[in-house]
Steps between C-alpha positions, in 0.01 A plus 500: 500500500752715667786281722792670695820293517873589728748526308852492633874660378346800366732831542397703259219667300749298203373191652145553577476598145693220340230263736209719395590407073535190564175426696323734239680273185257150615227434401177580701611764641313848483685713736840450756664757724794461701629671781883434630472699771205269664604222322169421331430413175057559404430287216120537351372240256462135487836315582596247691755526787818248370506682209517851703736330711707361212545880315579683783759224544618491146498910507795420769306576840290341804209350470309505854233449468103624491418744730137461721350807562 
C-alpha cells in the first residue's frame, strides 16, 4: 500500500534524505521517497500513520499529515 504524507522544515536534499533513512529503517516498509522541494514524503508498505508521524518527528521535522489524492 503506497501512502503520501507532508512533511514540513525540509531545506535541503540533506533533509529529505535524512527523512527518507529513517522511514526506510521501520519495519514494514518496502519503499519511501521524499521530496523537500514539495514537501512530501511516499511511503509504500504496511505501516501505520503515528508511527510515520512519530519518525519524521524524531528525524527532527513536521509531520502534516496524509495527503488525499
Amino acid at each position: 500500500m503506497e501512502k503520501k504524507y507532508k512533511v514540513g522544515g525540509m531545506a535541503c536534499g540533506g533533509c529529505s534524505a535524512s527523512v527518507q533513512r529513517a522511514l526506510k529503517a521501520l519495519q514494514g516498509v518496502e519503499n519511501a521517497q521524499v521530496d523537500h522541494i514539495n514537501g512530501i514524503a511516499i511511503v509504500v508498505g504496511e505501516i501505520d500513520e503515528n508511527t510515520v508521524a512519530s519518525t519524521i518527528e524524531n528525524a527532527g521535522f513536521d509531520y502534516l499529515g496524509v495527503v488525499e489524492d
